[in-house]
C-alpha positions as CSV (number, residue, x, y, z in Angstrom):
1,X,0.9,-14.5,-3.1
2,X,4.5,-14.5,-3.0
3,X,6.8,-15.7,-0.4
4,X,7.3,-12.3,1.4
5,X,3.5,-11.9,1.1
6,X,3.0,-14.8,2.5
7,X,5.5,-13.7,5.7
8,X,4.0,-10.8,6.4
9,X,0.3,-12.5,6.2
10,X,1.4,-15.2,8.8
11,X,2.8,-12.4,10.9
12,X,-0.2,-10.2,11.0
13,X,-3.0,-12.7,10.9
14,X,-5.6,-11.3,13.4
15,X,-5.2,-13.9,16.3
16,X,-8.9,-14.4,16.3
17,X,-8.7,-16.4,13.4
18,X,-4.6,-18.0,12.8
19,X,-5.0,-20.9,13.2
20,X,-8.4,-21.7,12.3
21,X,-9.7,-23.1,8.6
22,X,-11.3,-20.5,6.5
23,X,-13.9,-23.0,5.7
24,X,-14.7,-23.4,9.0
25,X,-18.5,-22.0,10.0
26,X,-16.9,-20.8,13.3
27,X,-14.5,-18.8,11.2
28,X,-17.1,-16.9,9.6
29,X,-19.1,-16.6,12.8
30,X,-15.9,-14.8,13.9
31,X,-15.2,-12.1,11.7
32,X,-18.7,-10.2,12.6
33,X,-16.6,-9.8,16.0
34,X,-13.3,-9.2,14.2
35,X,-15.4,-6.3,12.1
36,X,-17.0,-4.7,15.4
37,X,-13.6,-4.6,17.4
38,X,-12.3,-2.3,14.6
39,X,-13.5,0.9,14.7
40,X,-11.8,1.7,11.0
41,X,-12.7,-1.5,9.6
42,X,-17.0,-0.9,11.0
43,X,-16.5,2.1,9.5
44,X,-15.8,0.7,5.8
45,X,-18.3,-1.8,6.1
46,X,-21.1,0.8,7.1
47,X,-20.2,2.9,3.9
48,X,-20.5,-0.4,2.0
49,X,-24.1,-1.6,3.4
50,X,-25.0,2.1,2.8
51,X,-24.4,1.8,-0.9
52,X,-26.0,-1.1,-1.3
53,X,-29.3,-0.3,0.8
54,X,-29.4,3.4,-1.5
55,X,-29.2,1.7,-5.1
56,X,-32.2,-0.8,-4.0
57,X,-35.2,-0.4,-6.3
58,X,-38.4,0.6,-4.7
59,X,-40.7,-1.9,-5.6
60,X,-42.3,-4.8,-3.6
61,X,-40.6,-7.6,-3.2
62,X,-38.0,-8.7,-0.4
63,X,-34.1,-8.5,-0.7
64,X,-32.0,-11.5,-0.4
65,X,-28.5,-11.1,1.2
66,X,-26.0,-13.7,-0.2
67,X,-23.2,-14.5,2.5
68,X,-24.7,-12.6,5.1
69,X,-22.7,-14.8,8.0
70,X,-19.8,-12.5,9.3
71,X,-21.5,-9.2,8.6
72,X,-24.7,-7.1,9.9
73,X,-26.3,-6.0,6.3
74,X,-29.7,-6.4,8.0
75,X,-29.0,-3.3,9.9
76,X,-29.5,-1.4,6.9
77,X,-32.0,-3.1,5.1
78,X,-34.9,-3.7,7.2
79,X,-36.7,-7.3,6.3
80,X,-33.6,-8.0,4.6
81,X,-33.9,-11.5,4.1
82,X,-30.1,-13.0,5.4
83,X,-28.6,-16.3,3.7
84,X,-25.1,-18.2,4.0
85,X,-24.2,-21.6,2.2
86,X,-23.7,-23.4,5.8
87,X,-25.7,-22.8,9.2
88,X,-25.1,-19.6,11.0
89,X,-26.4,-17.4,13.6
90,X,-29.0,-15.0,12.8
91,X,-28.8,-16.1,9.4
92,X,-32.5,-17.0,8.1
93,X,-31.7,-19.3,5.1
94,X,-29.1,-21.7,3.9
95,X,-28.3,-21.1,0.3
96,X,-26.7,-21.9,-2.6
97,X,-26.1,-19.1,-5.1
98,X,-25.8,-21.1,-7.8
99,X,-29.2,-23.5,-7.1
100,X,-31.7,-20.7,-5.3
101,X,-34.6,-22.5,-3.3
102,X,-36.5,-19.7,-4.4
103,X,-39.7,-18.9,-7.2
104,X,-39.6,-17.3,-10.0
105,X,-39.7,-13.0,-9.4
106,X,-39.7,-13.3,-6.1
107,X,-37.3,-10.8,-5.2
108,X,-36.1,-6.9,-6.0
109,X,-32.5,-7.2,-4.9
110,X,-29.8,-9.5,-4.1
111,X,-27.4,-8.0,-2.0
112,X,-23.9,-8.9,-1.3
113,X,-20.4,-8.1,-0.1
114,X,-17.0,-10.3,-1.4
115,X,-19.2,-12.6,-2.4
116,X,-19.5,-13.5,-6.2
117,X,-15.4,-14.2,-7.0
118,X,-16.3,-17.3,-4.4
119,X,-19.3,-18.9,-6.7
120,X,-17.4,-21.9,-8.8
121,X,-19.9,-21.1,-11.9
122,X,-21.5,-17.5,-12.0
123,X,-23.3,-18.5,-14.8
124,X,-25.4,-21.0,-12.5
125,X,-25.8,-17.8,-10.3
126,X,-26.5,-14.9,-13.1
127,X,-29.1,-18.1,-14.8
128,X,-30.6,-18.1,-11.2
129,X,-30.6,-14.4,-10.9
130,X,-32.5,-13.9,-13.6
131,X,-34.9,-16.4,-12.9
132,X,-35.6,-14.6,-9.1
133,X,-35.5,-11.4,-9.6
134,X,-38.5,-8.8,-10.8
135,X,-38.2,-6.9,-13.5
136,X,-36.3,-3.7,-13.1
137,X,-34.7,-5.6,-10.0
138,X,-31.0,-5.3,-9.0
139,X,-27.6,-7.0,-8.1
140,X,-25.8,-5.1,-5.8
141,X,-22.5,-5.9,-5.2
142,X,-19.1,-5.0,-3.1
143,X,-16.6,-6.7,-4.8
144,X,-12.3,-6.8,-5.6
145,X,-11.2,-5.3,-8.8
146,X,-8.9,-5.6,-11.2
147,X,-6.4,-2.3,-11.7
148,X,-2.6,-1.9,-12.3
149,X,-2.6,-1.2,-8.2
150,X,-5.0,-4.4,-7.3
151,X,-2.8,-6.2,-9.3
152,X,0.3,-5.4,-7.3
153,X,-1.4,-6.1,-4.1
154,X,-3.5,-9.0,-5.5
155,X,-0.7,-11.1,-6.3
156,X,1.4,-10.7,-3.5
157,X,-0.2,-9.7,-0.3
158,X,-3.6,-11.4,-0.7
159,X,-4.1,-15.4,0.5
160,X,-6.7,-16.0,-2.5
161,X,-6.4,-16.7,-6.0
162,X,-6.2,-14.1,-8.3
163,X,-6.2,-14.8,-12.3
164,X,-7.5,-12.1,-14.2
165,X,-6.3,-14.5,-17.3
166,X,-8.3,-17.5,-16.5
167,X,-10.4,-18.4,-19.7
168,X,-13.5,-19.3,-18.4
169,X,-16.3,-18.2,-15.3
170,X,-15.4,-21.3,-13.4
171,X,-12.8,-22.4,-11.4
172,X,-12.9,-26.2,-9.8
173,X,-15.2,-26.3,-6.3
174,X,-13.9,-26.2,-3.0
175,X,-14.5,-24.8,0.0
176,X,-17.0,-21.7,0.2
177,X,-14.1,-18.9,1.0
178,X,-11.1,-21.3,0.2
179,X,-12.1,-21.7,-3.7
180,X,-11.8,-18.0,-5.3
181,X,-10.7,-16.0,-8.2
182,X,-10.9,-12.6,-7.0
183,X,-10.8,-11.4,-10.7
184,X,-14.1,-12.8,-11.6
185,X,-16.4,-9.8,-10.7
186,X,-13.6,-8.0,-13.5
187,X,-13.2,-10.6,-16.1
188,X,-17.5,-11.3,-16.6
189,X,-18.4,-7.5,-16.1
190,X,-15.6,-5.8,-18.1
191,X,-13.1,-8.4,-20.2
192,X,-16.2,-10.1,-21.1
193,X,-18.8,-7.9,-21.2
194,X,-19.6,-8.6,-24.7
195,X,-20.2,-12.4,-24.0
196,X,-22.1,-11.3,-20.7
197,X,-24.4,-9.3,-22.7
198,X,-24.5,-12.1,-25.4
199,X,-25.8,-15.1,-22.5
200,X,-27.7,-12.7,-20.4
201,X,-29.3,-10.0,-22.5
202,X,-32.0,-9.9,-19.2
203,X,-29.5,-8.6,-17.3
204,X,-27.8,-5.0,-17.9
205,X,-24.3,-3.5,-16.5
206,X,-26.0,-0.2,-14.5
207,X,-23.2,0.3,-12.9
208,X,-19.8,0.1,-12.0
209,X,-17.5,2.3,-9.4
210,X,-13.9,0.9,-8.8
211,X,-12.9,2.8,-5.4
212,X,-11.3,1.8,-2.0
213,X,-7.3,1.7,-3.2
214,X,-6.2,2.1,0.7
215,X,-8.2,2.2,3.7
216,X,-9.7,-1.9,3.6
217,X,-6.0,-2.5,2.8
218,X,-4.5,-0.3,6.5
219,X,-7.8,-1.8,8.3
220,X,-6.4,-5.3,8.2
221,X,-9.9,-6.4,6.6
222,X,-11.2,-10.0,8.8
223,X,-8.0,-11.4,8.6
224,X,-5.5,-9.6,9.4
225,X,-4.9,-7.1,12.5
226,X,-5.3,-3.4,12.0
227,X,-2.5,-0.9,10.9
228,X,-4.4,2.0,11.4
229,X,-6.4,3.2,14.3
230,X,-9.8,4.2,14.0
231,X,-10.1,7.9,14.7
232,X,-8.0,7.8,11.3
233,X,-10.5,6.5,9.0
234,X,-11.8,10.1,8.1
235,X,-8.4,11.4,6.9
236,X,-7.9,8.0,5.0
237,X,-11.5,8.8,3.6
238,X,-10.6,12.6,2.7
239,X,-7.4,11.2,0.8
240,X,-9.0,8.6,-1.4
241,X,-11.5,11.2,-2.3
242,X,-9.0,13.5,-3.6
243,X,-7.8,10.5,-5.8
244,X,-11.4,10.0,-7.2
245,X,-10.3,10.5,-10.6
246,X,-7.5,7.8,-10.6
247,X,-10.1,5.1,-9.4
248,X,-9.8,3.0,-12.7
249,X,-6.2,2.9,-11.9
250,X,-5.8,2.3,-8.2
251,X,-9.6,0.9,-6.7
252,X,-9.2,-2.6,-5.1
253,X,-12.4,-2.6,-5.2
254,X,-15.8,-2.1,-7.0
255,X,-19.3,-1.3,-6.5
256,X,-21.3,-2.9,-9.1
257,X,-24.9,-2.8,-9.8
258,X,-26.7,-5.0,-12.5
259,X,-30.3,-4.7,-13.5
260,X,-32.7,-7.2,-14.6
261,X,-34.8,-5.7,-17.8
């Protein structure tokens, strides 16, 4: 983030939240009321835990949220089992991504949202996907993207690190929001898909939609305040659908859904 970036984050940071640490529990705890108070903001995130809950697979087995804390996935997936790496509210299990307390083909689907560019080695988490999931189970994802427009508002209005050149899958441990390279989901599943397909060959690249180039950006997201009042979320909506085609070009996000052979 550059210096004006930086500005104009201090100036909007949603007072909820200024001047607390981002790897503070109570922070997270937070942001599910930061995320209700917003009309255009609930409605993003409804459209997200839609997508997720319609690619589930449809056999038994129960579906694991990772970093369920600030959100309300569970209304959308019923028996959704809910997780977070520290204690939270209404969150059923404390869990580490990258070390699963869980046996083998247990589950159908691990859900989650912004959560995989936070995980220090995503090869500990794809090894321990592949280990818990079922056959023809699913990772479903919400998560940022690398374009020549998520670029531009990557590096300079954005508070996390973004390095869509870093070498490796890993980046050194910190806190579980404050460590980050929100290019990861980009550089394993597209710069690398060759070597992902090379040390996973159980897990396969179903699919990936880049979309959302505007309307998380006017919502404020959980840590800013909102530009944009509510009742305009369905023109925003109608807009970025008429840009459908230039997704690969202007998403800030992607959907992403990887299936376990």
């Amino acid at each position: 983030m550059n210096r004006f970036g930086a500005f104009l984050h201090r100036s909007l940071a949603h007072p909820l939240t200024a001047s607390m640490q981002i790897d503070d529990p109570a922070t997270t705890e937070l942001r599910k009321q930061i995320i209700s108070s917003n009309p255009f903001l609930k409605a993003i995130y409804d459209e997200w835990y839609s997508m997720l809950a319609r690619e589930l697979p449809t056999m038994g087995g129960e579906v694991l949220e990772l970093g369920s804390g600030g959100g309300y996935c569970s209304q959308f997936i019923p028996g959704l089992v809910t997780s977070e790496t520290f204690p939270c509210s209404m969150v059923k299990l404390v869990v580490d991504a990258q070390r699963m307390p869980l046996s083998n083909g247990a589950l159908r689907a691990i859900v989650m949202t912004n959560v995989m560019h936070h995980l220090p080695s995503v090869r500990s988490f794809l090894g321990e996907a592949t280990r818990c999931l079922r056959s023809g189970g699913k990772i479903l994802m919400i998560e940022p993207w690398v374009t020549p427009w998520s670029k531009f508002i990557y590096t300079r209005l954005h508070h996390e690190p973004f390095e869509p050149n870093a070498e490796d899958w890993t980046f050194p441990p910190k806190g579980p929001l404050s460590g980050a390279n929100m290019a990861m989901p980009w550089i394993v599943f597209e710069r690398d898909r060759q070597k992902f397909e090379s040390e996973f060959p159980g897990l396969f690249v179903e699919k990936i939609r880049p979309f959302l180039p505007f309307r998380y950006l006017v919502s404020g997201g959980v840590t800013m305040r909102k530009l944009m009042p509510g009742f305009t979320h369905g023109a925003w909506s109608r807009f970025e659908r008429l840009l459908e085609g230039q997704m690969r070009h202007l998403g800030l996000f992607a959907f992403i859904a990887i299936r376990r052979v």
